[in-house]
FIBA-353287 format. One line per 2 residues: number of its first residue (from 0); their letters; for each residue x, y, z of C-alpha. Coordinates in nm, 2 decimals, always signed. Last residue first. Example, Ala and Ser with C-alpha at 12.3 -4.5 7.8 and 13.67 -1.06 7.14 Angstrom:
1) sa) +1.37:-0.11:+0.71; +1.23:-0.45:+0.78
//
This chain:
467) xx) -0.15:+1.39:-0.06; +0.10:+1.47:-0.33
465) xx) -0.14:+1.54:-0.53; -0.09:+1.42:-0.86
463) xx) +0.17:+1.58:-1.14; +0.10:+1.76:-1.51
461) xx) +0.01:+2.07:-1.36; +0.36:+2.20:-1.32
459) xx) +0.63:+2.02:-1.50; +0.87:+2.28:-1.59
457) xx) +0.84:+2.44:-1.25; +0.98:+2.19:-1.06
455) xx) +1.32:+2.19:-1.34; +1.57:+2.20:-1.05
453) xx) +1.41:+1.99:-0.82; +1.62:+1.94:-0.53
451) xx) +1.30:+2.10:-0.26; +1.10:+1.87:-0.49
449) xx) +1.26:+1.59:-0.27; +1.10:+1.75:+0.05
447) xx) +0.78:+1.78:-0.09; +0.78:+1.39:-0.18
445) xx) +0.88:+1.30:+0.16; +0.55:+1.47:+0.29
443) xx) +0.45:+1.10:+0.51; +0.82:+1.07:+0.53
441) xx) +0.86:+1.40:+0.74; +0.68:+1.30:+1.02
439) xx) +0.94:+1.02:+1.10; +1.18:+1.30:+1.04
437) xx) +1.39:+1.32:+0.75; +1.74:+1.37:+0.82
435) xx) +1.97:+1.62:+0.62; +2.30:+1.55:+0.78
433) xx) +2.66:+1.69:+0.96; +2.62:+2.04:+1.00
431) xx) +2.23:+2.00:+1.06; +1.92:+1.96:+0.87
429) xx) +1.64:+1.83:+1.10; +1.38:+1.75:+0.86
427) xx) +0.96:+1.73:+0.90; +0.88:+1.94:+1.17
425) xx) +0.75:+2.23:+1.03; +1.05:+2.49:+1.17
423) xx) +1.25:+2.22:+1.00; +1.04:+2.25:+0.66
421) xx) +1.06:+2.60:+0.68; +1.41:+2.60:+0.70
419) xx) +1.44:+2.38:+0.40; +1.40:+2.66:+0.15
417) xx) +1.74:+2.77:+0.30; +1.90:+2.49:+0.26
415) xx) +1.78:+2.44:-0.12; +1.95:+2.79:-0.16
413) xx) +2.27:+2.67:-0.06; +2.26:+2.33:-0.19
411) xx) +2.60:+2.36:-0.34; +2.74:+2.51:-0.08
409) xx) +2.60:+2.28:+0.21; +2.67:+1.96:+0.03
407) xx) +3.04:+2.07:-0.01; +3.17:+1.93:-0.33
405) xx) +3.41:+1.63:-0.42; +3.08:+1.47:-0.58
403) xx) +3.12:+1.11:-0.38; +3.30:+1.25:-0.10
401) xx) +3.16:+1.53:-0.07; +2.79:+1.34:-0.03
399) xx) +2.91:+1.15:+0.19; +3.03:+1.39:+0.43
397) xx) +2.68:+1.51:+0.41; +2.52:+1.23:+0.53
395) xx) +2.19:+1.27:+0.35; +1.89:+1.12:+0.50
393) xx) +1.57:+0.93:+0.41; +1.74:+0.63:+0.35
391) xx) +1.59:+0.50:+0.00; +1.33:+0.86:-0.07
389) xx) +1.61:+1.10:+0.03; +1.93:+0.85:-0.11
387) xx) +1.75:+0.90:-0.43; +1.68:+1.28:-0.43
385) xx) +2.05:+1.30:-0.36; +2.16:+1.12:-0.61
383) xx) +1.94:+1.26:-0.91; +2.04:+1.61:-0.76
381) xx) +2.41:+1.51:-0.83; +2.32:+1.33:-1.16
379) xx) +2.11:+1.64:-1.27; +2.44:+1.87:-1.22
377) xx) +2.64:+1.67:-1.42; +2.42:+1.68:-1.71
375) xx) +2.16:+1.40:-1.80; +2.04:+1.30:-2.15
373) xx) +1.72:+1.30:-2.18; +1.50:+1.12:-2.40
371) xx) +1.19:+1.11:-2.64; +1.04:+0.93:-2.93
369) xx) +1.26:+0.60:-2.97; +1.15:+0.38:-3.24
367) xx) +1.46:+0.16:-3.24; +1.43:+0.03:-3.66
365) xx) +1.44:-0.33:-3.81; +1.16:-0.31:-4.06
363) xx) +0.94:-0.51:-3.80; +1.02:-0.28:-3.52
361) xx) +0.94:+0.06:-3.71; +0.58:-0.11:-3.81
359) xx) +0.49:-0.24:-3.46; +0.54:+0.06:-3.25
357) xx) +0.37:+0.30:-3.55; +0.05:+0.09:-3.50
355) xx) +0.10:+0.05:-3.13; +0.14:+0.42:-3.07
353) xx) +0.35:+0.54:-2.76; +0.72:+0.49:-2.98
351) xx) +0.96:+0.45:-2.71; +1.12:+0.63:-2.42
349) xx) +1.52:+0.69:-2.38; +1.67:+0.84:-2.01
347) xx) +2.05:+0.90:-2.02; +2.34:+0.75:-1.79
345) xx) +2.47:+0.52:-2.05; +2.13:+0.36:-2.09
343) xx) +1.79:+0.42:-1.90; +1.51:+0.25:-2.01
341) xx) +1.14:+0.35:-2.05; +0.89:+0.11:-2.20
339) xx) +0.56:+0.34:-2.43; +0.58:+0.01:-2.71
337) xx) +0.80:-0.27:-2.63; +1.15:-0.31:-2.47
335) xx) +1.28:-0.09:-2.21; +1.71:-0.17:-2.12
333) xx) +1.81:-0.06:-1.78; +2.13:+0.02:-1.72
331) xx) +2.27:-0.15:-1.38; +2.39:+0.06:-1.05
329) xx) +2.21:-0.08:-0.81; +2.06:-0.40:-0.75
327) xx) +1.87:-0.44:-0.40; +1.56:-0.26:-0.56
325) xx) +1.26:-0.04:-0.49; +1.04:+0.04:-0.77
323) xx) +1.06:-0.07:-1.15; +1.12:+0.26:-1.27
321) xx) +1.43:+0.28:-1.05; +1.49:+0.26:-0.65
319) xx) +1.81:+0.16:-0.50; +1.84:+0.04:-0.14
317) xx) +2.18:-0.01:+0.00; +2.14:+0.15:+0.36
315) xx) +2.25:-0.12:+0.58; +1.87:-0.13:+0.70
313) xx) +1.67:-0.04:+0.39; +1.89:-0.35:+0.24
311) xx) +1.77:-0.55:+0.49; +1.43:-0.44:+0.44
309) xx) +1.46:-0.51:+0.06; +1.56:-0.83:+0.13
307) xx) +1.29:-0.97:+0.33; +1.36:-1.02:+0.70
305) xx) +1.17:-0.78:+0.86; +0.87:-0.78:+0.59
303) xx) +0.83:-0.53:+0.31; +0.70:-0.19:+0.32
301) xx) +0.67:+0.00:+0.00; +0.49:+0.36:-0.13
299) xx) +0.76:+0.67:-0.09; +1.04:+0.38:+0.15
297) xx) +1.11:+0.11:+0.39; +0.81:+0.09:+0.62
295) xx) +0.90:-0.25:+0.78; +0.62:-0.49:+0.82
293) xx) +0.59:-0.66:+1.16; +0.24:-0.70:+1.11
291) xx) +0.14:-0.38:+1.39; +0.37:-0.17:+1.17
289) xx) +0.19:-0.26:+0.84; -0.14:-0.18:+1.04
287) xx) +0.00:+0.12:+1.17; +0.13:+0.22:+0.81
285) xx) -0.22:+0.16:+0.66; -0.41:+0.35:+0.93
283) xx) -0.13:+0.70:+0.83; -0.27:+0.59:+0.45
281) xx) -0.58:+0.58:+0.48; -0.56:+0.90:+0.70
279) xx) -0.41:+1.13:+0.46; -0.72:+1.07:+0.19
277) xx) -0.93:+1.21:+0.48; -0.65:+1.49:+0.54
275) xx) -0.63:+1.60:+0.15; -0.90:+1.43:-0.03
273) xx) -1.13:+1.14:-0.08; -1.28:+1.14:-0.41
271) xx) -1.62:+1.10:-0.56; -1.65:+1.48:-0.52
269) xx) -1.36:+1.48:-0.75; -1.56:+1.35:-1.03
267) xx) -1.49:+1.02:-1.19; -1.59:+0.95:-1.54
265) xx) -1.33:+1.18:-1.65; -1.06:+0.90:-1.56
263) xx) -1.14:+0.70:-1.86; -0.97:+0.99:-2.03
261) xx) -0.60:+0.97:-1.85; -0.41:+1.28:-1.88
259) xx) -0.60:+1.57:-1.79; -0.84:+1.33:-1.60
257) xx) -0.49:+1.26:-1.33; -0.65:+1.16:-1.02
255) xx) -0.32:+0.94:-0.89; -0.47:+0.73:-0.64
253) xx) -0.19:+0.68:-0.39; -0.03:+0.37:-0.42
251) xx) +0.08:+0.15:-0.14; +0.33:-0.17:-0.28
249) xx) +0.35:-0.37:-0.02; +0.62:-0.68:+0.01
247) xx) +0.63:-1.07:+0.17; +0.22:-1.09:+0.14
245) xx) +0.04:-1.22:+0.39; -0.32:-1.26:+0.24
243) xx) -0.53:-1.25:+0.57; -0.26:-0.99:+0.69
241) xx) -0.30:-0.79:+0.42; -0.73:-0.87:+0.43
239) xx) -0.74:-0.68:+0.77; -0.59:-0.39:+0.55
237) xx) -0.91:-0.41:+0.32; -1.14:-0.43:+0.57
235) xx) -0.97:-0.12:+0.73; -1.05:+0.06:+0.41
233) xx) -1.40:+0.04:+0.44; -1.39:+0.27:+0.78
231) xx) -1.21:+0.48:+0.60; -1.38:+0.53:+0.31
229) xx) -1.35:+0.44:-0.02; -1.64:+0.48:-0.26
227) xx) -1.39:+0.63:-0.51; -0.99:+0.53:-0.47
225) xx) -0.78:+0.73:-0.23; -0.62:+0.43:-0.12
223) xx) -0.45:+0.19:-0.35; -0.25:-0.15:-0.29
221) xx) -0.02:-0.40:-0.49; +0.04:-0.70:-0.33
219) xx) +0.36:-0.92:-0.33; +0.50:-1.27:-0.35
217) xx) +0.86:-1.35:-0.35; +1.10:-1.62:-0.37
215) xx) +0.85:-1.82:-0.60; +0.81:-2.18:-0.39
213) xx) +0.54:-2.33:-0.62; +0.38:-2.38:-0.29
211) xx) +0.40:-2.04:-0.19; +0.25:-1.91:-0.55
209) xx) -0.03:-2.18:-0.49; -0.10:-1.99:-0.18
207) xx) -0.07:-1.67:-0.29; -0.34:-1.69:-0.59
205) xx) -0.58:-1.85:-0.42; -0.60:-1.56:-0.17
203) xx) -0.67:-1.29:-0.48; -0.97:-1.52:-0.58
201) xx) -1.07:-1.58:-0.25; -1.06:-1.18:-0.22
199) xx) -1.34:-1.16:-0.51; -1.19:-0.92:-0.80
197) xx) -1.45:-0.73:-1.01; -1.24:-0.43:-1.16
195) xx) -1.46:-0.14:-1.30; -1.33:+0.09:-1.04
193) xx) -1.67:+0.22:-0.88; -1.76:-0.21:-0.86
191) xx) -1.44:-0.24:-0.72; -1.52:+0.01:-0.43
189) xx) -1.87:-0.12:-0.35; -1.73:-0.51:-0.37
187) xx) -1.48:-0.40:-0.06; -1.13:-0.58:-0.14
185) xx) -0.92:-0.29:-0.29; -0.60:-0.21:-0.50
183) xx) -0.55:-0.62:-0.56; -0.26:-0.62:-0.84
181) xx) -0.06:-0.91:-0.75; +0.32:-0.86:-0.78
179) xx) +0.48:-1.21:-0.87; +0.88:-1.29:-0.80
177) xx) +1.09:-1.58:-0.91; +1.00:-1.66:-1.30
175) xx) +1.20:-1.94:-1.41; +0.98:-2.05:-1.71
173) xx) +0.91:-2.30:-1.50; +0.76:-2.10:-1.22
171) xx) +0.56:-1.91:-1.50; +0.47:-2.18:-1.65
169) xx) +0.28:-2.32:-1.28; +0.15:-1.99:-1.22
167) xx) -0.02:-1.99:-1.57; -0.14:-2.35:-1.46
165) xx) -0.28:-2.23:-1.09; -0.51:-1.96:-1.29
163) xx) -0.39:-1.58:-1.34; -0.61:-1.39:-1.54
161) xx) -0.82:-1.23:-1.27; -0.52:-1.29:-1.05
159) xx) -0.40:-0.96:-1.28; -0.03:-1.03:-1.22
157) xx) +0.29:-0.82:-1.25; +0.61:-1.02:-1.37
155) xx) +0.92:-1.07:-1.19; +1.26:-1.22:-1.28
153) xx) +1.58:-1.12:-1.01; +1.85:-1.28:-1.17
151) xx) +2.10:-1.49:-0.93; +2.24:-1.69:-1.20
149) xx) +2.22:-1.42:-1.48; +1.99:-1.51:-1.74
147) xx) +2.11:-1.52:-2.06; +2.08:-1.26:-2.32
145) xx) +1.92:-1.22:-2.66; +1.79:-1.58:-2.73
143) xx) +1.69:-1.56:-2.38; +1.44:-1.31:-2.40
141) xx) +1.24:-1.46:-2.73; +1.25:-1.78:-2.52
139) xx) +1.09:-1.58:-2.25; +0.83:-1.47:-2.49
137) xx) +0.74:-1.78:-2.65; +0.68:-1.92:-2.29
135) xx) +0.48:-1.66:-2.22; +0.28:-1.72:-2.53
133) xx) +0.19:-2.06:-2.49; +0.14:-2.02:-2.14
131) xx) -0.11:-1.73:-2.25; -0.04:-1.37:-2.23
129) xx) -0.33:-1.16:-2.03; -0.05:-1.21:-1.77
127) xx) +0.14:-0.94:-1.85; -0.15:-0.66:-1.77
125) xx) -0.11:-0.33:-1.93; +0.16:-0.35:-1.80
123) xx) +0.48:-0.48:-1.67; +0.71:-0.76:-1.69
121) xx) +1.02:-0.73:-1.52; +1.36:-0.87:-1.55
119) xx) +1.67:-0.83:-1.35; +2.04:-0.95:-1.38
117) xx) +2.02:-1.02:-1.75; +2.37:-1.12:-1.86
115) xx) +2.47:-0.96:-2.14; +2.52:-1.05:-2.48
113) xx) +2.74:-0.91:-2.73; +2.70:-0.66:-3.05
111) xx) +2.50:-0.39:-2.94; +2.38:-0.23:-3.19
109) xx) +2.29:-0.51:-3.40; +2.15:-0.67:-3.02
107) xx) +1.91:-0.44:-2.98; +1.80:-0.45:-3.35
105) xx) +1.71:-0.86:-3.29; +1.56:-0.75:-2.96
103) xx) +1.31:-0.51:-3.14; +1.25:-0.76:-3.41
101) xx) +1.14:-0.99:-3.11; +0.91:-0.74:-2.95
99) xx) +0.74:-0.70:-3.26; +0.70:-1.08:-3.31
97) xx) +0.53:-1.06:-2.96; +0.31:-0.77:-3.03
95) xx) +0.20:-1.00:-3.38; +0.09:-1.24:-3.14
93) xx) -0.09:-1.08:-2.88; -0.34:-0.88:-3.10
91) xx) -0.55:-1.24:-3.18; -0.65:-1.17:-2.81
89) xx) -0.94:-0.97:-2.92; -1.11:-0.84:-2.57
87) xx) -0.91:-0.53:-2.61; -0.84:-0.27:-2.36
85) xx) -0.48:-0.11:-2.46; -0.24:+0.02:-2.20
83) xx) -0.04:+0.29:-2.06; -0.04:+0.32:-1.71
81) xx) -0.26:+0.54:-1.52; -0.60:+0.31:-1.40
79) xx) -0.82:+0.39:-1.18; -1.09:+0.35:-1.43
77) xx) -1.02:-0.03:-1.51; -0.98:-0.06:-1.86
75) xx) -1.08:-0.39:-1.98; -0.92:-0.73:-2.12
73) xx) -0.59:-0.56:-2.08; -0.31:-0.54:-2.32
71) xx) +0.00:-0.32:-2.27; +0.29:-0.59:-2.26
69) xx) +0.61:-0.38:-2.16; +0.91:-0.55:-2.10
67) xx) +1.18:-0.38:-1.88; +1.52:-0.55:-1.87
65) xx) +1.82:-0.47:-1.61; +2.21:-0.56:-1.76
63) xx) +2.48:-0.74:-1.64; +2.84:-0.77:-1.78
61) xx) +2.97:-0.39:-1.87; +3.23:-0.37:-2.00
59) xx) +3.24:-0.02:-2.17; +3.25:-0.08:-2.49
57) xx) +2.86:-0.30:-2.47; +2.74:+0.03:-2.26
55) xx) +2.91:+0.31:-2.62; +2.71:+0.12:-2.87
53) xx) +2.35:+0.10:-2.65; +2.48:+0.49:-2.60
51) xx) +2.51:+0.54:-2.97; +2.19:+0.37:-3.09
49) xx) +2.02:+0.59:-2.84; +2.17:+0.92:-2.98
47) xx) +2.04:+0.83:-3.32; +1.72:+0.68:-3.17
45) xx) +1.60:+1.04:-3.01; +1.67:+1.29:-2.81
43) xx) +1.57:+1.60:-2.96; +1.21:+1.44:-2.88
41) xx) +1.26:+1.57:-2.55; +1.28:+1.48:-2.15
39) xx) +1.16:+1.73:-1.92; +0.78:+1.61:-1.85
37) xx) +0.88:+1.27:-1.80; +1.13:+1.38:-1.47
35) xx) +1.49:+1.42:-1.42; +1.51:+1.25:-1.26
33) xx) +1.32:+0.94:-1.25; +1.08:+0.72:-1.01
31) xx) +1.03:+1.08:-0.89; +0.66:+1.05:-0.75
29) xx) +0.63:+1.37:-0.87; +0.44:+1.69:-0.72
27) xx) +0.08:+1.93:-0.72; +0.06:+2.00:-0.38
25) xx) -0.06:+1.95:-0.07; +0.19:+2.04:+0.20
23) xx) +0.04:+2.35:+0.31; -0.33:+2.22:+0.32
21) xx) -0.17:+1.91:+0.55; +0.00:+2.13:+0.72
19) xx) -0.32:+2.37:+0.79; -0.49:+2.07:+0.89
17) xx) -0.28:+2.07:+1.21; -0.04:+1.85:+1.39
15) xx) -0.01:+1.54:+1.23; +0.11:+1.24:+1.49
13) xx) +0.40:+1.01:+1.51; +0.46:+0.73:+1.78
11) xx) +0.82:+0.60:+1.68; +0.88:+0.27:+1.60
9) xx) +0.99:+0.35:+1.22; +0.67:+0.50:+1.17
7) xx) +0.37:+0.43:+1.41; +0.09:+0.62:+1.32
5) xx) -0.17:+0.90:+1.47; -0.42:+1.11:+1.23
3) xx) -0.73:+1.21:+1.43; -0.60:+1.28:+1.73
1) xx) -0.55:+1.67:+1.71; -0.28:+1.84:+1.89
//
């Protein structure tokens, strides 16, 4: 049994056995932060049918809502990069974005017809703190005029600390912000150099600590291994810097190499790369390190500290994940506002207008400019549930299963049973009468076990990252 990759996941010495499971396991695959996935979803599903479920969630009685805000502007494009974005050094582009965003609200709530109360916000990017405190503060007013806040909301915003000083911080707390997610990927100067995105540590560090003494709830670090120039002896300067920084969640990323996609991408080569078992082993360090910080490994990408919410929740098995990533709140449509934001509505998938030009226009002259959906069939929420309790608990209590579906697990899944043997014989599940259960091995291929529920796999082959 070869050494070279040993962790500690959920207090249990694991090791990889054998390249040729790594090899095996590498594959083209989703992250599945939706299910069905992108790929499937289609432009026959458009604002018409949108308009009617945002009609249809404000019959039904519902009281709290999730928000998505997408603010795509970046002062640069850093080449690691997949989200959708805009790099622009001409800030005067803020402004009318934010009056577009407000006419998009303003149609919202004609269809609607009542206010919610806004249980979770998130600002994502692009990068939402290129807004100014002016305009922050013009956006949250923008949010409230539509909804109030629920009393307990959940209100987080993802922050370059490039463009974060101690004042922004300061609005942000005001503004009643209560969670920040600091993008830091990387602390070697070699590796950020390769990514376009200069970020000294002290800069990162100063960040946190007026965060903690502005008394935000929650302050967390995004990571990514896999990146060019890494290697893995650099990369344990950058997980000595976690516990330097001591963040209260961890986001991990895998670099998802994705040129097809992403242009700014093409200037990498995969030789730049790490791959396959050398890429495997930043990540099995990074869990050991987590472990050894008292850090509990609680899903895909995310560890969180003992006593943080989301590792309670892991424990008493009510975690949720959505777009957003993990989540205590379960159960609440999500509503995407701006240009490329997702939501989910009524139990279908809607995705806006991608172009900023078209964006803006069809929300000044009072229009949704949703470009593609997906409305789910029975069958979909079924799978959708079960790939969700396999990335949130890792295991399927098959009793519970028939009880929430009135269907046998084991009949329904036939087939996907028996793709799972090899799995089993691999080490990774132990699927039994009573549960489908994830080994400790298993999570670090959790991905591949999902797909196993996939019914449209094939649908979106090629347009994935590695899974490893």
């Amino acid at each position: 049994m070869s050494s070279f990759l040993n962790t500690i996941i959920d207090g249990k010495q694991v090791s990889v056995p054998d390249d040729a499971l790594i090899t095996a396991y590498d594959k083209a695959l989703p992250r599945y932060t939706s299910y069905p996935t992108a790929p499937v979803w289609t432009d026959s599903v458009g604002v018409e049918a949108y308009q009617q479920n945002l009609v249809q969630l404000a019959q039904d009685g519902s009281e709290d809502i999730s928000l998505y805000i997408h603010l795509p502007f970046c002062e640069q494009h850093c080449t690691f990069c997949a989200c959708s974005m805009i790099a622009t050094k001409k800030r005067e582009v803020i402004d009318p974005y934010l009056k577009a965003v407000k006419a998009e609200f303003a149609t919202l709530s004609q269809h609607l017809g009542k206010q919610f109360k806004i249980k979770q916000l998130h600002l994502g990017g692009g990068t939402p703190t290129y807004l100014d405190e002016e305009q922050m503060e013009e956006l949250l007013a923008i949010v409230n005029a539509f909804s109030p806040f629920h009393p307990d909301a959940e209100i987080s915003i993802e922050c370059d600390p490039r463009w974060t000083s101690a004042s922004k911080l300061q609005t942000l707390r005001k503004l009643g912000f209560n969670r920040l997610s600091f993008g830091v990927q990387d602390v070697v100067p070699e590796v950020q150099e390769a990514i376009g995105r200069i970020q000294p540590l002290e800069v990162v560090q100063a960040c946190l600590e007026e965060g903690r003494c502005l008394g935000f709830l929650s302050l967390n670090i995004d990571l990514v291994y896999g990146l060019p120039l890494q290697t893995r002896e650099s990369w344990k300067t950058t997980l000595a810097a976690v516990e330097t920084l001591n963040p209260d969640r961890i986001a991990l990323f895998s670099f998802a190499f994705v040129p097809w996609m992403k242009v700014k991408q093409r200037s990498l080569t995969p030789e730049m790369l790490p791959h396959g078992k050398e890429k495997l082993a930043f990540f099995t360090d990074a869990i050991q390190t987590f472990a050894n910080l008292s850090y509990d490994f609680i899903g895909l990408d995310h560890f969180a500290k003992k006593n943080d919410e989301l590792s309670l929740a892991h424990r008493n098995h009510s975690l949720h994940r959505n777009f957003q990533g993990y989540s205590t709140h379960a159960g609440l449509d999500m509503i995407g506002v701006g240009m490329t934001s997702i939501g989910y509505v009524g139990g279908s998938f809607f995705q806006n207008e991608k172009k900023l030009s078209v964006y803006q226009d069809e929300a000044m002259h009072g229009k949704l400019s949703t470009i593609k959906g997906y409305h789910l069939t029975q069958d979909d929420h079924v799978r959708k549930w079960v790939i969700s309790h396999l990335f949130c608990r890792q295991r399927i209590v098959k009793h519970e299963f028939e009880t929430a579906w009135g269907k046998s697990f084991d009949e329904v899944f036939a087939t996907e049973n028996a793709a799972l043997q090899t799995f089993a014989e691999d080490g990774l599940v132990v699927n039994t009468a009573d549960a489908l259960q994830v080994t400790s091995l298993g999570r670090l291929f959790i991905r591949n076990v999902a797909s196993v529920f996939d019914a449209y796999m094939q649908s979106g082959a090629g347009k994935f990252s590695r899974s490893v």
